[in-house]
PDB file as gemmi writes it, atoms N, CA and C in Angstrom:
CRYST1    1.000    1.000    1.000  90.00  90.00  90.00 P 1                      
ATOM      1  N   UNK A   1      -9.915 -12.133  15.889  1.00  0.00           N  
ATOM      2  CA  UNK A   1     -10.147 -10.753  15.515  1.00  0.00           C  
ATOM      3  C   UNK A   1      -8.894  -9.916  15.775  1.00  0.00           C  
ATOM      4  N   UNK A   2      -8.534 -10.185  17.053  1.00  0.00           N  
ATOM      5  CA  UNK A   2      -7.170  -9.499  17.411  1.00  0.00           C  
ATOM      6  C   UNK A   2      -6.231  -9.182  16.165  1.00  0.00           C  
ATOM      7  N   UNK A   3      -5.873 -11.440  15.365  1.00  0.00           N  
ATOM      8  CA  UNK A   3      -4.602 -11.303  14.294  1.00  0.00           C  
ATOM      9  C   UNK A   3      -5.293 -10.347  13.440  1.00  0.00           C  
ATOM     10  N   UNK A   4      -6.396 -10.269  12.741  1.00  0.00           N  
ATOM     11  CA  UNK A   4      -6.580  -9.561  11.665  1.00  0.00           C  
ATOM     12  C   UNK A   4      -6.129  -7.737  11.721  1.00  0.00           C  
ATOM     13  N   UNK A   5      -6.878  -7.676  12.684  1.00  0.00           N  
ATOM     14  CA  UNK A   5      -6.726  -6.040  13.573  1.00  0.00           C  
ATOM     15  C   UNK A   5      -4.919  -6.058  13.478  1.00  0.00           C  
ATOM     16  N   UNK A   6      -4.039  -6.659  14.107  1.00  0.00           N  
ATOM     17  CA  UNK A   6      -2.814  -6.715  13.746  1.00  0.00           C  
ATOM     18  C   UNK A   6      -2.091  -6.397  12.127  1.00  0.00           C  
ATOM     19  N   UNK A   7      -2.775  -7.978  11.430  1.00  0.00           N  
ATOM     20  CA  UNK A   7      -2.429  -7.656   9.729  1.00  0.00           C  
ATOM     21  C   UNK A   7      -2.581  -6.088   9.119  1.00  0.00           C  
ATOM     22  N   UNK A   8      -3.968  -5.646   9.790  1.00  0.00           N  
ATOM     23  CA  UNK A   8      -4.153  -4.811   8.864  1.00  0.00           C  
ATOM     24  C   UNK A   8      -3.064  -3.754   9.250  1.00  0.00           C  
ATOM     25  N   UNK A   9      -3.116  -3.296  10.688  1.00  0.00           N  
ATOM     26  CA  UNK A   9      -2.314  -2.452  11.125  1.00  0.00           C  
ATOM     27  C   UNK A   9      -0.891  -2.705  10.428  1.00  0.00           C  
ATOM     28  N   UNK A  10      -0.357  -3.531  10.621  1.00  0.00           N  
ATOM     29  CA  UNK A  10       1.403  -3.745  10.357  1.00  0.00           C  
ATOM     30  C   UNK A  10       0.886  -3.648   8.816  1.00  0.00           C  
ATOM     31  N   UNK A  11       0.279  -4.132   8.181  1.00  0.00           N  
ATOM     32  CA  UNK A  11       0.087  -3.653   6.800  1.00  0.00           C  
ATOM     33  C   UNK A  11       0.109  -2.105   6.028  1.00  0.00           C  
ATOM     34  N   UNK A  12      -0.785  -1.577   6.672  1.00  0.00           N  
ATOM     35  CA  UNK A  12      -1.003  -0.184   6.733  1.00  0.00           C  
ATOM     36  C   UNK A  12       0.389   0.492   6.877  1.00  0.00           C  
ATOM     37  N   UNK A  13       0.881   0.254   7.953  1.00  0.00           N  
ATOM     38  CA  UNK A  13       2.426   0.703   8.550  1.00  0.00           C  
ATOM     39  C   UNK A  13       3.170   0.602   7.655  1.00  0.00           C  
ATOM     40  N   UNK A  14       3.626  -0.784   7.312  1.00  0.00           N  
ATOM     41  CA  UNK A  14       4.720  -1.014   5.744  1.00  0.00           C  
ATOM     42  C   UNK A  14       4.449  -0.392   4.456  1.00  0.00           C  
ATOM     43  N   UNK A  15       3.042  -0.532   4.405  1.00  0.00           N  
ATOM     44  CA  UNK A  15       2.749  -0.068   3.371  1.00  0.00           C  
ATOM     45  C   UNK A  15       3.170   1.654   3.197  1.00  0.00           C  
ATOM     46  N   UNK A  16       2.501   2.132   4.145  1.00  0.00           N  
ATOM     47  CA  UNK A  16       2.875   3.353   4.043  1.00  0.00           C  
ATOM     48  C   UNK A  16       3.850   4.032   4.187  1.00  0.00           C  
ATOM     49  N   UNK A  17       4.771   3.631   4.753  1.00  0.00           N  
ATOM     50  CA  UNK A  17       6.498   3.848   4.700  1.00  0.00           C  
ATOM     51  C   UNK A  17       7.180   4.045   3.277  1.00  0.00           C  
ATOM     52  N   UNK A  18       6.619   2.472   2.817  1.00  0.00           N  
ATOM     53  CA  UNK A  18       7.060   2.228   1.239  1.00  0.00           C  
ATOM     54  C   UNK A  18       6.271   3.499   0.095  1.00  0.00           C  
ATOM     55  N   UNK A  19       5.295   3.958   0.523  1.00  0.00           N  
ATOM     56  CA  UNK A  19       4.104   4.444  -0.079  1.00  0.00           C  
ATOM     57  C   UNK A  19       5.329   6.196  -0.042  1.00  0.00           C  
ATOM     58  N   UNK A  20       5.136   6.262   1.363  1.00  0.00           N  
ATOM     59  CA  UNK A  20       6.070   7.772   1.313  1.00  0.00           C  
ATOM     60  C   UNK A  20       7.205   7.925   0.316  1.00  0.00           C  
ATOM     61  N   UNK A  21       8.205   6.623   0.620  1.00  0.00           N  
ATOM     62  CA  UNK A  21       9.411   6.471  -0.023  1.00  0.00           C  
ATOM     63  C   UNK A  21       9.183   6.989  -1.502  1.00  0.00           C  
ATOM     64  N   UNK A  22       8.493   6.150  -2.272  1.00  0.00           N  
ATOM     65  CA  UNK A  22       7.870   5.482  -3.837  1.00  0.00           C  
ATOM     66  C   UNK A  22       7.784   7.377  -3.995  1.00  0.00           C  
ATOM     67  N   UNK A  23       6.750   7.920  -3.171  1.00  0.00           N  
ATOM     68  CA  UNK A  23       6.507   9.142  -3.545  1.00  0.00           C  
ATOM     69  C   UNK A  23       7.658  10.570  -3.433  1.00  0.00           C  
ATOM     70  N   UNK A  24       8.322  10.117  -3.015  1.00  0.00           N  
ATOM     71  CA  UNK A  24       9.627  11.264  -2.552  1.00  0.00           C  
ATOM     72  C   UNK A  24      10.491  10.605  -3.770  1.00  0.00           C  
ATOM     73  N   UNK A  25      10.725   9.761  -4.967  1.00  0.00           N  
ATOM     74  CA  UNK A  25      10.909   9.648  -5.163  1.00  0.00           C  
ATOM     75  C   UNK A  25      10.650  10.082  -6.880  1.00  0.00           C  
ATOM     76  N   UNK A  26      11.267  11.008  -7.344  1.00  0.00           N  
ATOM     77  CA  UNK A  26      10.803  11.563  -8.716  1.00  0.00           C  
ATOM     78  C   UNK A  26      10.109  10.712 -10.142  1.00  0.00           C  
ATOM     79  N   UNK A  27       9.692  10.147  -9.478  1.00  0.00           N  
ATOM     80  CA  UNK A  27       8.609   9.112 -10.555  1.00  0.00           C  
ATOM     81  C   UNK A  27       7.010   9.575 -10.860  1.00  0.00           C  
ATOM     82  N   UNK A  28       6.665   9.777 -12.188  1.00  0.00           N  
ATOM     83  CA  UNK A  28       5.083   9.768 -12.426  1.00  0.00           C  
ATOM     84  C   UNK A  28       4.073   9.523 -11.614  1.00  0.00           C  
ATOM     85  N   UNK A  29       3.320  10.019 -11.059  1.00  0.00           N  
ATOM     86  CA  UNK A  29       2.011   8.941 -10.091  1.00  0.00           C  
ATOM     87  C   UNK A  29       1.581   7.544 -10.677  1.00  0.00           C  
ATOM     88  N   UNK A  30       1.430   7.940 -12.074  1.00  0.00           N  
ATOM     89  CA  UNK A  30       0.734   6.079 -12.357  1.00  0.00           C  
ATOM     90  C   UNK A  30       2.080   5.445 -12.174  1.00  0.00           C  
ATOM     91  N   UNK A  31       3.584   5.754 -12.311  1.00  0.00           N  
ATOM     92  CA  UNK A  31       4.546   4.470 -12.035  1.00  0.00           C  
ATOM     93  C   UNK A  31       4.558   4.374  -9.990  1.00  0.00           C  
ATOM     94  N   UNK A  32       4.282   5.292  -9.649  1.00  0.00           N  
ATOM     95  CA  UNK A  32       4.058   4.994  -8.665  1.00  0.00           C  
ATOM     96  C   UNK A  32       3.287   4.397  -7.898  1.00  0.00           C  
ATOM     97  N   UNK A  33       2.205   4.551  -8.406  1.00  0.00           N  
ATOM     98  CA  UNK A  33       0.852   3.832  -8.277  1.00  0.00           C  
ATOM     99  C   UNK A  33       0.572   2.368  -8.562  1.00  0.00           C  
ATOM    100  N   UNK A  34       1.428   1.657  -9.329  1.00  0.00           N  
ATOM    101  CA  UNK A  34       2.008   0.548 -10.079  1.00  0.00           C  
ATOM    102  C   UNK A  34       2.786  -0.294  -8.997  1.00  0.00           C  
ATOM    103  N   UNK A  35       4.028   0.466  -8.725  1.00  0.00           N  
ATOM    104  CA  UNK A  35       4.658  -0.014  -7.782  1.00  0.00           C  
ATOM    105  C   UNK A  35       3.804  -0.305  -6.522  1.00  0.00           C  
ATOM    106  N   UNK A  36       2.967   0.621  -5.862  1.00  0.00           N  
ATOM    107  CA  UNK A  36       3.041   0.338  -4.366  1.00  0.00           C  
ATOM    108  C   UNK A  36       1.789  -0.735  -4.615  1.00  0.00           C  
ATOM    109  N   UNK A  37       0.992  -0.448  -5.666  1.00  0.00           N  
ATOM    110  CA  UNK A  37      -0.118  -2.230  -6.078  1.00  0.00           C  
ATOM    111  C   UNK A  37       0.845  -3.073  -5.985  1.00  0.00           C  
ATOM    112  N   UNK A  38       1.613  -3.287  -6.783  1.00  0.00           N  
ATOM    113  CA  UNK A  38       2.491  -4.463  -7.201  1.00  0.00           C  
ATOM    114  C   UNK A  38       3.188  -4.898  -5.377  1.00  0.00           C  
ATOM    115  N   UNK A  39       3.307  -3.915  -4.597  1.00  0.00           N  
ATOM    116  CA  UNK A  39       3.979  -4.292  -3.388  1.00  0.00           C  
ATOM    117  C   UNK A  39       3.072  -4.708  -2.717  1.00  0.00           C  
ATOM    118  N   UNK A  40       2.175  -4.576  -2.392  1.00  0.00           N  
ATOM    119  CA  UNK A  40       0.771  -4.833  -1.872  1.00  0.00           C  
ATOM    120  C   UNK A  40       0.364  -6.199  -2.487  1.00  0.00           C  
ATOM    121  N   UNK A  41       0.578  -6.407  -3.814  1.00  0.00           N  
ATOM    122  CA  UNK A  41       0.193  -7.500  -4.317  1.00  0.00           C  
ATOM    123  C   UNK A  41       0.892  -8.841  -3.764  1.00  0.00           C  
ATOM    124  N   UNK A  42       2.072  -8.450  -3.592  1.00  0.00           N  
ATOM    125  CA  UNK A  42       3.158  -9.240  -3.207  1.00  0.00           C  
ATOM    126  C   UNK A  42       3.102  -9.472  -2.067  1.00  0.00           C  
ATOM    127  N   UNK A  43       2.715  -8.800  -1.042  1.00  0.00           N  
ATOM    128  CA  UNK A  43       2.414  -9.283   0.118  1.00  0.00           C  
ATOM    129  C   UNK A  43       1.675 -10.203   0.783  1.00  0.00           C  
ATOM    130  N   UNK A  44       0.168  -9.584  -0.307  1.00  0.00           N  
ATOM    131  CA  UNK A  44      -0.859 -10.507   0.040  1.00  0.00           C  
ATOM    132  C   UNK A  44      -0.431 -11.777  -0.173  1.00  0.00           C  
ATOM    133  N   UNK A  45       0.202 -12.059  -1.332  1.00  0.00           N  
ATOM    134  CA  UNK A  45       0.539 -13.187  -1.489  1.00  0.00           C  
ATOM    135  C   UNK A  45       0.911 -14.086  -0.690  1.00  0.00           C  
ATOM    136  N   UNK A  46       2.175 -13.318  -0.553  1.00  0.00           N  
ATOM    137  CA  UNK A  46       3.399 -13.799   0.758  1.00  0.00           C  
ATOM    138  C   UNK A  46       2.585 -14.507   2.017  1.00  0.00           C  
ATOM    139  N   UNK A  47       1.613 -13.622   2.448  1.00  0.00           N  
ATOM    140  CA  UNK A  47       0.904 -13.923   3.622  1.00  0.00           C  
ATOM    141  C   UNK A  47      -0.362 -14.359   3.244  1.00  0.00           C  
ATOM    142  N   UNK A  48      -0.364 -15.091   2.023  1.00  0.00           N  
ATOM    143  CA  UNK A  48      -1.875 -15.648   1.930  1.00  0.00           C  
ATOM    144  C   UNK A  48      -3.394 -15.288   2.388  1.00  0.00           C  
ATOM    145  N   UNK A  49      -3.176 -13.638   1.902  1.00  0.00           N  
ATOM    146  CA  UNK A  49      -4.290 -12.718   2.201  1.00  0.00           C  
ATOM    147  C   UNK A  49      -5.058 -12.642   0.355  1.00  0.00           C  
ATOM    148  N   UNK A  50      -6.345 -12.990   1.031  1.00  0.00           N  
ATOM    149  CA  UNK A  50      -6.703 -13.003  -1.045  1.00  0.00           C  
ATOM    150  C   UNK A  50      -7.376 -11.530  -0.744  1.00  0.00           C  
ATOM    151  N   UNK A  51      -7.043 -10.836  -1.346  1.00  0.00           N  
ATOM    152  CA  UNK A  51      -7.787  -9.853  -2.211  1.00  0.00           C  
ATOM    153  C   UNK A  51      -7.610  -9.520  -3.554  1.00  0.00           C  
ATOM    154  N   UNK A  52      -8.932  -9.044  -3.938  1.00  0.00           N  
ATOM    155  CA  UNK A  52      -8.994  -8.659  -5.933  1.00  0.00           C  
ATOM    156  C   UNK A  52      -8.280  -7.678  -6.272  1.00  0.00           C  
ATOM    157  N   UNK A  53      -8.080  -7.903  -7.134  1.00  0.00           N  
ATOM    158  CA  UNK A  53      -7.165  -6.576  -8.204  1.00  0.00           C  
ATOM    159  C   UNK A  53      -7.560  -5.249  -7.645  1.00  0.00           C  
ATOM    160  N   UNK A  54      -9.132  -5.301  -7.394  1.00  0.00           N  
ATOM    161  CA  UNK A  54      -9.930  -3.870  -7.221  1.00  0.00           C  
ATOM    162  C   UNK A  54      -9.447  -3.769  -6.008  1.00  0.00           C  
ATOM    163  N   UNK A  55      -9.656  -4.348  -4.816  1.00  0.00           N  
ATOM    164  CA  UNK A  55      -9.320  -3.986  -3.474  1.00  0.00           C  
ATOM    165  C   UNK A  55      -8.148  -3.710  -3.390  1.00  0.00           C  
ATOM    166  N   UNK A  56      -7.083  -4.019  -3.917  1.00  0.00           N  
ATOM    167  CA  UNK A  56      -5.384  -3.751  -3.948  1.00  0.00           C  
ATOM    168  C   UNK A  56      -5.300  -2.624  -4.519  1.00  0.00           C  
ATOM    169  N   UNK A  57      -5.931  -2.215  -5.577  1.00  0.00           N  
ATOM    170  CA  UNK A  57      -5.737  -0.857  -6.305  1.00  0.00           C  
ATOM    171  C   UNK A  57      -6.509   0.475  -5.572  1.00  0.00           C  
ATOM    172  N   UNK A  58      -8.117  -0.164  -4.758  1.00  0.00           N  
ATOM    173  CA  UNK A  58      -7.947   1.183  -4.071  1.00  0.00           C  
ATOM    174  C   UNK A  58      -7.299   1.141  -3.088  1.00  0.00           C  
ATOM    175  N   UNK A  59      -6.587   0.518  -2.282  1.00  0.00           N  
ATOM    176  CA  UNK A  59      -5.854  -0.158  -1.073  1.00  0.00           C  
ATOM    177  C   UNK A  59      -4.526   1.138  -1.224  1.00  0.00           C  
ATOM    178  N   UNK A  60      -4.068   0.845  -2.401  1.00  0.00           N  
ATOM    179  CA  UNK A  60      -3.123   1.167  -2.822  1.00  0.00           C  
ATOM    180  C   UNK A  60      -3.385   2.973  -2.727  1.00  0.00           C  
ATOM    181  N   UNK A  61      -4.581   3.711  -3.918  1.00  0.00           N  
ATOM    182  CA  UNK A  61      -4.953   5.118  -3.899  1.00  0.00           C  
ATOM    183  C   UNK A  61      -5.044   5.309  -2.317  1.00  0.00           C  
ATOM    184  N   UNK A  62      -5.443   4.252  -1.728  1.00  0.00           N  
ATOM    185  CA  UNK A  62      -5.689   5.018   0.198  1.00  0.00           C  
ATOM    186  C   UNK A  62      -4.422   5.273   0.539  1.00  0.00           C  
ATOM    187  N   UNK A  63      -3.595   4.658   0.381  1.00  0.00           N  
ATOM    188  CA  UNK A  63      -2.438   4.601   1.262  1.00  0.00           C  
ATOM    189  C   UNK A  63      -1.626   6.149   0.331  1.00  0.00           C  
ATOM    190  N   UNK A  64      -1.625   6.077  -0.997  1.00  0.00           N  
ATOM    191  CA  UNK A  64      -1.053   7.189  -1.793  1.00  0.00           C  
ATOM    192  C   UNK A  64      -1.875   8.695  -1.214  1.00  0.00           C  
ATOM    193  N   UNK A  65      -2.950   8.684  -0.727  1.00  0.00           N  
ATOM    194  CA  UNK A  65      -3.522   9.708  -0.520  1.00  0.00           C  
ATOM    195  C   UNK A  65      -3.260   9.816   1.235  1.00  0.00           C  
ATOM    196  N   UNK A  66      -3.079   8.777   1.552  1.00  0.00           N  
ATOM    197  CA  UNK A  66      -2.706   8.597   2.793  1.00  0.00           C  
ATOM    198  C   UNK A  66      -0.964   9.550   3.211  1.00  0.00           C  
ATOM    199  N   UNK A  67      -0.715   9.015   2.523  1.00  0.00           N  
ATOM    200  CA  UNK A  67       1.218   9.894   2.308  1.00  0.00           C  
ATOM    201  C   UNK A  67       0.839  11.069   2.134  1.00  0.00           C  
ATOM    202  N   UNK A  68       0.070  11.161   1.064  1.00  0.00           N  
ATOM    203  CA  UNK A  68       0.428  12.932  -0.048  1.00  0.00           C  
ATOM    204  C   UNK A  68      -0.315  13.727   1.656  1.00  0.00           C  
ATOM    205  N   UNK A  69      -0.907  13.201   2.592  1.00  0.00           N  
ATOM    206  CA  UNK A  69      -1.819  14.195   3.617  1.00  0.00           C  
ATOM    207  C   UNK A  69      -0.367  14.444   4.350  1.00  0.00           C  
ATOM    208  N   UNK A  70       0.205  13.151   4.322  1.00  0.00           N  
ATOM    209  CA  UNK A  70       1.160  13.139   5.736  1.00  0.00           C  
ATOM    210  C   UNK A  70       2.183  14.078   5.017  1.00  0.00           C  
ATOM    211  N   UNK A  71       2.664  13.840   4.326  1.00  0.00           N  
ATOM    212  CA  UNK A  71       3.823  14.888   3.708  1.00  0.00           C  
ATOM    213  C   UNK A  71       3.557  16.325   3.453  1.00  0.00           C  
ATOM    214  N   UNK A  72       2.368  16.885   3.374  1.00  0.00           N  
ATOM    215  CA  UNK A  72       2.011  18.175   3.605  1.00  0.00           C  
ATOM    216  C   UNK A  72       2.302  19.079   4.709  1.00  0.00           C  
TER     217      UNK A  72                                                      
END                                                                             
């Protein structure tokens, strides 16, 4: 339980770093939105985490809505 509690955390963390970046960055929301799936996607991979298209994409809106709070 611990590793998972870990994954998600350090997940969350990267993700959202990248998530801020992507967004400070003068790009559309859907190309942004694209990207930080596609980074997310890539991860899971990397680390042989399965999740569906659907869970990565709202994964993805959390973490984007997650930034747009923090950057306010």
């Amino acid at each position: 339980m611990k590793t998972i509690s870990f994954i998600g955390a350090f997940l969350s963390g990267a993700l959202a770093g990248a998530a801020l970046g992507l967004l400070a960055a003068p790009e559309k929301g859907s190309d942004t939105r694209e990207k930080i799936t596609d980074a997310i996607d890539d991860f899971c991979k990397k680390h042989n985490i399965n999740l569906s298209r659907k869970e990565i994409v709202d994964l993805a809106d959390d973490i984007k809505e997650a930034a747009a709070d923090i950057a306010e």
